[in-house]
Backbone and ligand atoms as CSV (ligand in chain L), in Angstrom:
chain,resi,resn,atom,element,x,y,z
A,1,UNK,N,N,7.505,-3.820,32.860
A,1,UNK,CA,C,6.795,-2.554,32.624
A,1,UNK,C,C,7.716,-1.538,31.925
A,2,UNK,N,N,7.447,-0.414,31.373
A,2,UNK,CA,C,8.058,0.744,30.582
A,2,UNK,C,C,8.212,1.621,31.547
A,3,UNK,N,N,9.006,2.751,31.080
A,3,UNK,CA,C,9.547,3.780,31.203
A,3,UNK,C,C,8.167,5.028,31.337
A,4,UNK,N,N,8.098,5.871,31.498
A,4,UNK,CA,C,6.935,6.671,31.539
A,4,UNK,C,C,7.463,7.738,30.361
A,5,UNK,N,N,8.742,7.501,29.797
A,5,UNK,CA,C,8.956,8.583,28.511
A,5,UNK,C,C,8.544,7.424,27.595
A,6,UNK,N,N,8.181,6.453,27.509
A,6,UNK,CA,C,7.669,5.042,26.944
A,6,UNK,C,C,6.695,5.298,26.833
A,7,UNK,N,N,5.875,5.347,28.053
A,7,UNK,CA,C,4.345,5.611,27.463
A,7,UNK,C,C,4.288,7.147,26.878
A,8,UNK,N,N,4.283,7.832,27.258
A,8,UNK,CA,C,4.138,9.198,27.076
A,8,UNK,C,C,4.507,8.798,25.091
A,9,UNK,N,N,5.141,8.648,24.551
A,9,UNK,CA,C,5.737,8.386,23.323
A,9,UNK,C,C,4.419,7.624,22.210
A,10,UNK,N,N,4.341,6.276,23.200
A,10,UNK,CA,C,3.087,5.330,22.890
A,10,UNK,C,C,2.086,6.298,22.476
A,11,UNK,N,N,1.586,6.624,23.906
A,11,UNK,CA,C,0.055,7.597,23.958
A,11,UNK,C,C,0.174,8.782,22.665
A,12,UNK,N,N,1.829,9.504,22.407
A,12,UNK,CA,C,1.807,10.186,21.067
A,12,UNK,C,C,1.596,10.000,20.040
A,13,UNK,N,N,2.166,8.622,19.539
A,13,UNK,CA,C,1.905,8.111,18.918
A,13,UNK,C,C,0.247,7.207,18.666
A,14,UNK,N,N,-0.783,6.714,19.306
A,14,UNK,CA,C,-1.795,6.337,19.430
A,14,UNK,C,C,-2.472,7.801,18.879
A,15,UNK,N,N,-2.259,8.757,19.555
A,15,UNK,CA,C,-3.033,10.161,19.216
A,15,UNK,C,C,-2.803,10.342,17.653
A,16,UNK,N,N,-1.859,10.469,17.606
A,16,UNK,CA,C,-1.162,10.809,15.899
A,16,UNK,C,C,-2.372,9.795,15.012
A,17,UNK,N,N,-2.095,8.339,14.762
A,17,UNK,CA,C,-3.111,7.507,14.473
A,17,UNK,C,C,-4.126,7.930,14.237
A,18,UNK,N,N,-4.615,8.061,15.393
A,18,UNK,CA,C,-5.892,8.400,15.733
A,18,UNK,C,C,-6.476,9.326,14.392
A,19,UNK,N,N,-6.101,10.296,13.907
A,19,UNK,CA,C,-6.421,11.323,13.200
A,19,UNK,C,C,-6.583,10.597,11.923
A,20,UNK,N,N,-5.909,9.713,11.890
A,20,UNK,CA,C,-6.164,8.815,10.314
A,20,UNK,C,C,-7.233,7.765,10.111
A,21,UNK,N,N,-7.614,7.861,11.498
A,21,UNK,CA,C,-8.957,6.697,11.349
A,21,UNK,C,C,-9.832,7.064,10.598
A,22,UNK,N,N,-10.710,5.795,9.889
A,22,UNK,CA,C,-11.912,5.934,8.502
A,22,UNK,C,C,-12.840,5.092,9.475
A,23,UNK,N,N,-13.647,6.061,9.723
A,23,UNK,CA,C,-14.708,5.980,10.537
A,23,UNK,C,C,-16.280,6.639,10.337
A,24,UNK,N,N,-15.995,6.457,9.037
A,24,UNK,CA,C,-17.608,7.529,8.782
A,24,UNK,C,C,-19.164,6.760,9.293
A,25,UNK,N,N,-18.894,5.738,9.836
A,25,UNK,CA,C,-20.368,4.880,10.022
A,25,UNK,C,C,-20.518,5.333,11.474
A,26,UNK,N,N,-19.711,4.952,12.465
A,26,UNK,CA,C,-19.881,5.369,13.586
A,26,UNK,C,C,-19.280,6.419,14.359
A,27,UNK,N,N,-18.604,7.026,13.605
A,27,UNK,CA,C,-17.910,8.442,13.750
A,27,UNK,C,C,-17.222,8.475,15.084
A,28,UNK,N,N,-16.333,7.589,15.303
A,28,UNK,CA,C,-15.835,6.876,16.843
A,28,UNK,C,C,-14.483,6.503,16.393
A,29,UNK,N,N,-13.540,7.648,16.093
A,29,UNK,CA,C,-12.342,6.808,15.648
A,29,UNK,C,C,-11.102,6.770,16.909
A,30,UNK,N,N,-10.806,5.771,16.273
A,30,UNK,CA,C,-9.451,5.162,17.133
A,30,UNK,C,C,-8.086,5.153,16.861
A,31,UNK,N,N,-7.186,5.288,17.690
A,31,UNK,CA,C,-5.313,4.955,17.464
A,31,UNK,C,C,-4.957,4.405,18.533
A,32,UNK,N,N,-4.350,3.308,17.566
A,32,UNK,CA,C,-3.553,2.507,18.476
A,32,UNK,C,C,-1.775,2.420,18.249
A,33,UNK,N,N,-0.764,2.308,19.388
A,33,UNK,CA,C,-0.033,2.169,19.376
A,33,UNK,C,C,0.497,0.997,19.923
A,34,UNK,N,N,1.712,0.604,19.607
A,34,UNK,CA,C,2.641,-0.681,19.594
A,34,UNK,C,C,3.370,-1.100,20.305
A,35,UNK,N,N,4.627,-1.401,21.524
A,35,UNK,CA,C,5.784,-1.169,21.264
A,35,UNK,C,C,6.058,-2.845,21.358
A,36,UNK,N,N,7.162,-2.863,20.375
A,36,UNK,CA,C,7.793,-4.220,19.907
A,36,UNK,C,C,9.071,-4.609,20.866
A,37,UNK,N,N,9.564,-5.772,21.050
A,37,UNK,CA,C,9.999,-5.967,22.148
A,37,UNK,C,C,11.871,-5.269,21.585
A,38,UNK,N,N,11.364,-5.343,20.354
A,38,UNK,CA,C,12.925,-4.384,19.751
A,38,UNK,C,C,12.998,-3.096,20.079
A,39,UNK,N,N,11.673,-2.313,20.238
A,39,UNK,CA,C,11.652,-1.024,21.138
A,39,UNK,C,C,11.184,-0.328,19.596
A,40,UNK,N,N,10.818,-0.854,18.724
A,40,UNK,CA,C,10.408,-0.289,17.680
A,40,UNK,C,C,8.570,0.271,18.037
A,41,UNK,N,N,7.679,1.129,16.828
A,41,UNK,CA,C,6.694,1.402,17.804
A,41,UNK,C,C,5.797,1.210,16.245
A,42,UNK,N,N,4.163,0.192,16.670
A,42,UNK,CA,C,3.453,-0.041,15.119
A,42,UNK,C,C,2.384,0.921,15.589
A,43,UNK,N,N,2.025,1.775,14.547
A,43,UNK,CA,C,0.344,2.333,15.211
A,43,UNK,C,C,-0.895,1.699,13.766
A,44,UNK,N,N,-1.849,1.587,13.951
A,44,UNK,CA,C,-2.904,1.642,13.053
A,44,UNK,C,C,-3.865,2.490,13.864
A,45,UNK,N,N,-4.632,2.136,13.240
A,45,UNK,CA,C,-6.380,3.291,13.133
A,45,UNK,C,C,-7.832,2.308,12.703
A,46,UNK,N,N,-8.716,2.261,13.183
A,46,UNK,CA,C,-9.853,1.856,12.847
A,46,UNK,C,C,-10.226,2.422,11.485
A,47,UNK,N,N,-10.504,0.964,10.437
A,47,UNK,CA,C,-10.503,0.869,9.145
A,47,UNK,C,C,-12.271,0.127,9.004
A,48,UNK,N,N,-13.207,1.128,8.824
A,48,UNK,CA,C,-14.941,0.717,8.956
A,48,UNK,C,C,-15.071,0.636,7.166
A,49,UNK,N,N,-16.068,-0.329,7.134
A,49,UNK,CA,C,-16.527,-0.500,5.499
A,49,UNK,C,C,-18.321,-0.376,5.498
A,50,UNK,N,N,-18.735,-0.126,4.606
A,50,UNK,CA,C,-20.018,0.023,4.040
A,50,UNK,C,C,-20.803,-1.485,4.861
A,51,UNK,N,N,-20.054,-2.494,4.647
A,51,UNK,CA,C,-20.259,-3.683,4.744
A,51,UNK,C,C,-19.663,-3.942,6.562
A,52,UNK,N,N,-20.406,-3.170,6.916
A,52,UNK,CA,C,-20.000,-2.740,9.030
A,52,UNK,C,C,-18.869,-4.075,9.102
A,53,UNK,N,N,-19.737,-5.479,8.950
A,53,UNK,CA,C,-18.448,-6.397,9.271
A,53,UNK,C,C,-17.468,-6.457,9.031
A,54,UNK,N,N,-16.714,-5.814,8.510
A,54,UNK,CA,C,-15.775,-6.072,7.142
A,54,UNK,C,C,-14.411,-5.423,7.750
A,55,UNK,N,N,-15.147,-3.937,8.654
A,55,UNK,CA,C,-14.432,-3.251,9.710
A,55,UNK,C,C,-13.186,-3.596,10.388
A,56,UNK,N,N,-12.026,-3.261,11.082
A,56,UNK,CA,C,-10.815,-3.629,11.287
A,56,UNK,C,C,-10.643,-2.490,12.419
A,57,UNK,N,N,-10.501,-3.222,13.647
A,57,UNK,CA,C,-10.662,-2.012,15.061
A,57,UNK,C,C,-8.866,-1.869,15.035
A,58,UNK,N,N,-8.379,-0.381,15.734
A,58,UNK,CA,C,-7.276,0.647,15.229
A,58,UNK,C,C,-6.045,-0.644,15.979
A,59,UNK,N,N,-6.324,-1.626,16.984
A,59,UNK,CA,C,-5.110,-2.122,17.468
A,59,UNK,C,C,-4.848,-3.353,16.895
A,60,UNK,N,N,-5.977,-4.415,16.067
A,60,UNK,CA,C,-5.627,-5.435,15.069
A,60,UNK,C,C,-4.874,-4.684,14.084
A,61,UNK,N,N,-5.282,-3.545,13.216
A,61,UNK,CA,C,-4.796,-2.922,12.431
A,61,UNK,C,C,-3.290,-2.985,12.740
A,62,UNK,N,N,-2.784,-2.078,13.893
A,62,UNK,CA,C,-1.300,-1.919,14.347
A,62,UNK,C,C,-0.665,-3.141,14.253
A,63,UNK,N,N,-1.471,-4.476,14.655
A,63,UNK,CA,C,-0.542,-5.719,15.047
A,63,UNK,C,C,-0.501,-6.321,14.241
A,64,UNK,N,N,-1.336,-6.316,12.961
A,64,UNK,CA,C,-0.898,-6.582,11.566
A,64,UNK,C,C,-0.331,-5.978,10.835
A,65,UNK,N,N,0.094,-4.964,11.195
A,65,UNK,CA,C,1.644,-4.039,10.555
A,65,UNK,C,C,2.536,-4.855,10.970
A,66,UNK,N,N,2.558,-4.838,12.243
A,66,UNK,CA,C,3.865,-4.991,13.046
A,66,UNK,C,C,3.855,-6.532,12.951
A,67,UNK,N,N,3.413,-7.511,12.599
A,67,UNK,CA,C,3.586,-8.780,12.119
A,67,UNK,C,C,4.008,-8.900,10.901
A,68,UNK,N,N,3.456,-8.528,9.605
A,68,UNK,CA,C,3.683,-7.952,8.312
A,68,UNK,C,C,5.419,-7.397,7.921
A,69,UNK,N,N,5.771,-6.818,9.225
A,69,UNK,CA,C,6.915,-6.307,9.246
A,69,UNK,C,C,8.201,-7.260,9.865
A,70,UNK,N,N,7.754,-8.270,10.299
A,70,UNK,CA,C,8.786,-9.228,11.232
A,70,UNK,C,C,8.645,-9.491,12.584
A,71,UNK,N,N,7.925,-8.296,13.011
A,71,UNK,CA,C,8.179,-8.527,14.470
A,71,UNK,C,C,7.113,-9.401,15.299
A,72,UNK,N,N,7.345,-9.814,16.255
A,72,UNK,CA,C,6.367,-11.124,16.648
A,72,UNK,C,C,5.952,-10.831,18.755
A,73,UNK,N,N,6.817,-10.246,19.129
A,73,UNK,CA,C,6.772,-9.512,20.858
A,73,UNK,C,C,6.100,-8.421,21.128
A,74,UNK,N,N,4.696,-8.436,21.628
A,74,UNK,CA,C,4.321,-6.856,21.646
A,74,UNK,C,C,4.611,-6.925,23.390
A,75,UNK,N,N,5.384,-5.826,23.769
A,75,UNK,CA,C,6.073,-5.094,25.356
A,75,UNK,C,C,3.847,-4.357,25.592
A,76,UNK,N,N,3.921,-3.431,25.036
A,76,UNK,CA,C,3.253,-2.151,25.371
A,76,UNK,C,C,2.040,-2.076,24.213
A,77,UNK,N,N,1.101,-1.521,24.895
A,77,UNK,CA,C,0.027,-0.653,23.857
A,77,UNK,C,C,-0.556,0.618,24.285
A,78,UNK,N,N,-0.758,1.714,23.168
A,78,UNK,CA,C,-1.586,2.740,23.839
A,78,UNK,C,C,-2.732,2.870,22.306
A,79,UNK,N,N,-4.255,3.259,23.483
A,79,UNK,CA,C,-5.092,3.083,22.765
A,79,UNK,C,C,-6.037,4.728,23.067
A,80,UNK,N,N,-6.118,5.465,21.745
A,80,UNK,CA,C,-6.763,6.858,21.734
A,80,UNK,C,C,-7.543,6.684,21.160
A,81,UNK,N,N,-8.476,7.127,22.528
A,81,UNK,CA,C,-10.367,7.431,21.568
A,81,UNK,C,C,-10.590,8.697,22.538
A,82,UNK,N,N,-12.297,9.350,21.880
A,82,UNK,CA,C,-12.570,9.856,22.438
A,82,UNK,C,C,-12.557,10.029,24.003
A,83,UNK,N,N,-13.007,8.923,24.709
A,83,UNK,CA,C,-13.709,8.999,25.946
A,83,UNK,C,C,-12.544,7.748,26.512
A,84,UNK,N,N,-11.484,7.640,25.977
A,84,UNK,CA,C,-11.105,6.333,27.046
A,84,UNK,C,C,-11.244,4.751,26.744
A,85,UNK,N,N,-12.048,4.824,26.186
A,85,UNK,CA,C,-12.694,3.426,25.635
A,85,UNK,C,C,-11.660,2.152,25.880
A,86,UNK,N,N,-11.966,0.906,26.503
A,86,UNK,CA,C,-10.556,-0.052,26.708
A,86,UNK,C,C,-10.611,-0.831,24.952
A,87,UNK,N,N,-9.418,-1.928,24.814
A,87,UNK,CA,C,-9.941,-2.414,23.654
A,87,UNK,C,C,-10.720,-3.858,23.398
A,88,UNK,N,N,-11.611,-3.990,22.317
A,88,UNK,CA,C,-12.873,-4.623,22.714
A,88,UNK,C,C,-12.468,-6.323,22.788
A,89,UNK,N,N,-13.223,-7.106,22.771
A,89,UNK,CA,C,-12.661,-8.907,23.063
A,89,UNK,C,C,-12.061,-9.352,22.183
A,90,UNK,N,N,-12.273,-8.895,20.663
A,90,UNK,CA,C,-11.495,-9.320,19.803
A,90,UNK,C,C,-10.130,-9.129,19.701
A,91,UNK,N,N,-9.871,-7.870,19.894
A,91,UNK,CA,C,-8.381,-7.167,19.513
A,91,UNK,C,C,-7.669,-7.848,21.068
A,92,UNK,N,N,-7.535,-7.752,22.166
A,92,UNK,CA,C,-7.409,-8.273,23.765
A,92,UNK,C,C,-7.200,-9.728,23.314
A,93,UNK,N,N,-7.806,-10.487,23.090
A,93,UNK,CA,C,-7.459,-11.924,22.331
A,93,UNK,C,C,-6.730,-11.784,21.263
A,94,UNK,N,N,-6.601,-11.086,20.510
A,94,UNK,CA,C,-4.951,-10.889,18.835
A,94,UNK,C,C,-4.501,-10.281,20.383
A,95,UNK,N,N,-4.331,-9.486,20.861
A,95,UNK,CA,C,-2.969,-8.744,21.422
A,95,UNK,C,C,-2.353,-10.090,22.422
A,96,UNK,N,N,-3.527,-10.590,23.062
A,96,UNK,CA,C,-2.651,-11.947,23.687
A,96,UNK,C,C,-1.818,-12.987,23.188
A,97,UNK,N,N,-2.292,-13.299,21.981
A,97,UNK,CA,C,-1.531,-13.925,21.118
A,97,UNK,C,C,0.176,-13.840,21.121
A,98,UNK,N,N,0.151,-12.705,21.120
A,98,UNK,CA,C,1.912,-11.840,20.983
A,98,UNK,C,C,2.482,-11.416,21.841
A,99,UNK,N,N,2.535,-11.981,23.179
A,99,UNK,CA,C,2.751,-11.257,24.570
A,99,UNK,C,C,3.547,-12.193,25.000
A,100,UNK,N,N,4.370,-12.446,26.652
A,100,UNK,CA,C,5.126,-13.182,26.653
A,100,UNK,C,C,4.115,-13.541,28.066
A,101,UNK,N,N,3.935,-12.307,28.912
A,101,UNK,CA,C,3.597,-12.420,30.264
A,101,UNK,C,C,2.602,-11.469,29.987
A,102,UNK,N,N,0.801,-11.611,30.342
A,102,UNK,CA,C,-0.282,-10.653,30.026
A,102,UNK,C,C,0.215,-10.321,31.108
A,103,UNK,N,N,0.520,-10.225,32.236
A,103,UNK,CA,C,0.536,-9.347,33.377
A,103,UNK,C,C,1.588,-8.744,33.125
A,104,UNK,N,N,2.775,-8.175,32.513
A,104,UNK,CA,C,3.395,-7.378,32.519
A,104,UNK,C,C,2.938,-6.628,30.912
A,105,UNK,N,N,2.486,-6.473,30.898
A,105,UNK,CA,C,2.283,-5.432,29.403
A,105,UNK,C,C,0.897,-4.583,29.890
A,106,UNK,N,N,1.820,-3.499,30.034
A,106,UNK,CA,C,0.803,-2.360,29.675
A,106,UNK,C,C,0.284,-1.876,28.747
A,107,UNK,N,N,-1.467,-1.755,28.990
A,107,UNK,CA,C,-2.429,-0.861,28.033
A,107,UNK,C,C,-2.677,0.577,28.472
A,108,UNK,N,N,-2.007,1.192,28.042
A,108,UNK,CA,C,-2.820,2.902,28.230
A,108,UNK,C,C,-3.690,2.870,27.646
A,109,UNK,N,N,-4.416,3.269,28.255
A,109,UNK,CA,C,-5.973,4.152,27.228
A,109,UNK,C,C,-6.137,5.430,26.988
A,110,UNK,N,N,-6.107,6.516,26.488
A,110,UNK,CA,C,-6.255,8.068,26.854
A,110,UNK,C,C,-7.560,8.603,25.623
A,111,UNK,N,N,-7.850,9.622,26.602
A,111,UNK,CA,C,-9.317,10.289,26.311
A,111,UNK,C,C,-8.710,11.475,25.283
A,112,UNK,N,N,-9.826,12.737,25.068
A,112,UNK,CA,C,-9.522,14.009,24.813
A,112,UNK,C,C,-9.273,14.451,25.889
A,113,UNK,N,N,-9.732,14.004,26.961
A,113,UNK,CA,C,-9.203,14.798,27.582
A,113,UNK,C,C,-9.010,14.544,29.181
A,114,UNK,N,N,-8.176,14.866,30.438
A,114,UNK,CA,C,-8.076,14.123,31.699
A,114,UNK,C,C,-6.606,13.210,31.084
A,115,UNK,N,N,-6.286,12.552,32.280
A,115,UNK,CA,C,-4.819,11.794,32.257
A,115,UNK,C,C,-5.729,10.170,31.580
A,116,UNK,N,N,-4.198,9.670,31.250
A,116,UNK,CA,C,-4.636,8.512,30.350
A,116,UNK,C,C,-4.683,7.584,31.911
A,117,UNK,N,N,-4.987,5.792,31.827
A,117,UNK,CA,C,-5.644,4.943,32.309
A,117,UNK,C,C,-4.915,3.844,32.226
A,118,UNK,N,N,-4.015,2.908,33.110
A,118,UNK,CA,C,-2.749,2.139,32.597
A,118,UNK,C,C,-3.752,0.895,33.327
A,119,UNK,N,N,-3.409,0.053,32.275
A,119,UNK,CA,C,-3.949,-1.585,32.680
A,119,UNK,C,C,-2.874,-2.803,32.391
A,120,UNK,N,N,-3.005,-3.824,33.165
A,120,UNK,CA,C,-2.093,-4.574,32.517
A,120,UNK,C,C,-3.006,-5.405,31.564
A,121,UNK,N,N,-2.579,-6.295,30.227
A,121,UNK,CA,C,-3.471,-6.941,29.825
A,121,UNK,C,C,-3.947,-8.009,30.015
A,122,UNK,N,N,-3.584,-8.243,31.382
A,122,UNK,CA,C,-3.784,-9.826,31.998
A,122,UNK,C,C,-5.325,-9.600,32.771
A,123,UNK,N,N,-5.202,-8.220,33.197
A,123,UNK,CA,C,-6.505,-7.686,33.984
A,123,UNK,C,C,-7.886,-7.655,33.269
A,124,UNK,N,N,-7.198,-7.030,32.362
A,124,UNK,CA,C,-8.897,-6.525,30.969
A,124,UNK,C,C,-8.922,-8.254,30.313
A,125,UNK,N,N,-8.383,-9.113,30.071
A,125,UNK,CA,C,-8.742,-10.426,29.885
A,125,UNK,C,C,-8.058,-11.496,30.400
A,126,UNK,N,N,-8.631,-11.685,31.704
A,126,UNK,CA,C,-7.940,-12.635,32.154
A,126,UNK,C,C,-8.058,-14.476,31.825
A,127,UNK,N,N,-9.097,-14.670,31.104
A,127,UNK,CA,C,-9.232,-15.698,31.166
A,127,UNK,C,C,-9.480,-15.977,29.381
A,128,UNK,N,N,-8.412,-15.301,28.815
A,128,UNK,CA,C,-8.441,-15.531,27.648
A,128,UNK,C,C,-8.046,-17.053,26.688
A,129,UNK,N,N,-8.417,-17.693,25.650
A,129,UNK,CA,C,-8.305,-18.751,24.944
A,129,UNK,C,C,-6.767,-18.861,25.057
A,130,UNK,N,N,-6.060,-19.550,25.254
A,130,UNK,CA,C,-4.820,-19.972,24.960
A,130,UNK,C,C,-4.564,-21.548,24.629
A,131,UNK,N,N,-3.315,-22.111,24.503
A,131,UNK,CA,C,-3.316,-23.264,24.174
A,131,UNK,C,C,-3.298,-24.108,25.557
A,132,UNK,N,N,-3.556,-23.876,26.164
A,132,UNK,CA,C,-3.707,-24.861,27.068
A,132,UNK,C,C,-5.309,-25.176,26.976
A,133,UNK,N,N,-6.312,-24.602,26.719
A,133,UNK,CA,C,-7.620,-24.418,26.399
A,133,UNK,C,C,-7.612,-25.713,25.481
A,134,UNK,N,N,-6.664,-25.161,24.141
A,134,UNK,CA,C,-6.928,-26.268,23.199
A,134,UNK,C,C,-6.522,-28.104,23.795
A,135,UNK,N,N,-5.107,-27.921,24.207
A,135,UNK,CA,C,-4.717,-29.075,24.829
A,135,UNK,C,C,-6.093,-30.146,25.980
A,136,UNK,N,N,-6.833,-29.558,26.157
A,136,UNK,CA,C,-7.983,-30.047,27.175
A,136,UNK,C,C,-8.998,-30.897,26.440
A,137,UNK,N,N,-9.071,-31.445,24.948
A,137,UNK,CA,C,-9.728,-32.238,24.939
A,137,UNK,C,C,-9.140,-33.818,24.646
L,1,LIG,N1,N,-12.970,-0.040,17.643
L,1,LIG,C1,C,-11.602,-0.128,17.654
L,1,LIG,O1,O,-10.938,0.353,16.741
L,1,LIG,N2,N,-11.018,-0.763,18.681
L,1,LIG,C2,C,-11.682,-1.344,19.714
L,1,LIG,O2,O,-11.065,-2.000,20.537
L,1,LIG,C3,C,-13.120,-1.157,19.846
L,1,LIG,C4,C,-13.809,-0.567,18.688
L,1,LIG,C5,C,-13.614,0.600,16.510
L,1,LIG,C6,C,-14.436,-0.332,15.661
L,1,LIG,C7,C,-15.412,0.630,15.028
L,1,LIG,O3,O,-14.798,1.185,13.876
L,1,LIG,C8,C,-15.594,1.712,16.053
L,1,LIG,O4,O,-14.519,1.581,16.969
L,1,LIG,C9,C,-16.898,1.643,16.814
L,1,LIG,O5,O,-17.096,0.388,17.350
């Protein structure tokens, strides 16, 4: 687990993001933050197209920076929306991908407003695809 000047940093960073999201279809934007097991920190933002599918939710965004860039360990995430929102099945499956232990990596979530919401990511998907899944036939 992190430091609480760790999250606090995260959640700044997720907020910051946040403001850059392109969200004109559902007017619901998002920031997400990173932290890499180097202690480095990726954020993206929800990237929506004309073509709704086409869309890119704010924490795939971050983890294709931060792959793009070298790094391959995500420690931490913090995720800013309006209301709290956790992140949805797609992005929870990419973030598992890059983890070492889902039960030790924390997800903050934080609202506009009230204290943010700490999860581990083993909790919000526990029974996610991995290779042992594949190994079973
Ligand atoms: N969204 C995210 O960025 N992350 C999530 O985990 C859930 C949803 C975005 C996708 C879309 O641009 C908007 O939120 C509404 O679904």
């Amino acid at each position: 687990m992190i430091e609480n000047t760790m999250t606090d940093q995260l959640v700044l960073a997720a907020q910051a993001a946040r403001l850059l999201a392109y969200a004109p279809y559902s007017g619901y934007l998002v920031g997400a933050a990173i932290l890499d097991s180097r202690g480095n920190i990726w954020t993206g933002c929800n990237v929506e197209n004309i073509s709704y599918g086409v869309s890119i939710c704010a924490e795939r965004s971050a983890i294709c920076t931060m792959i793009s860039s070298g790094e391959r360990e995500i420690c931490a995430v913090a995720v800013a929306t309006r209301d709290g929102g956790t992140p949805c099945g797609l992005c929870l499956q990419t973030l598992l991908e890059f983890v070492r232990d889902p039960q030790k990596v924390q997800v903050v979530t934080v609202s506009d407003v009230g204290e943010p919401s700490v999860y581990v990511l083993g909790e919000l998907i526990p029974h996610g695809f991995s290779s042992k899944d594949l190994r079973r036939t």
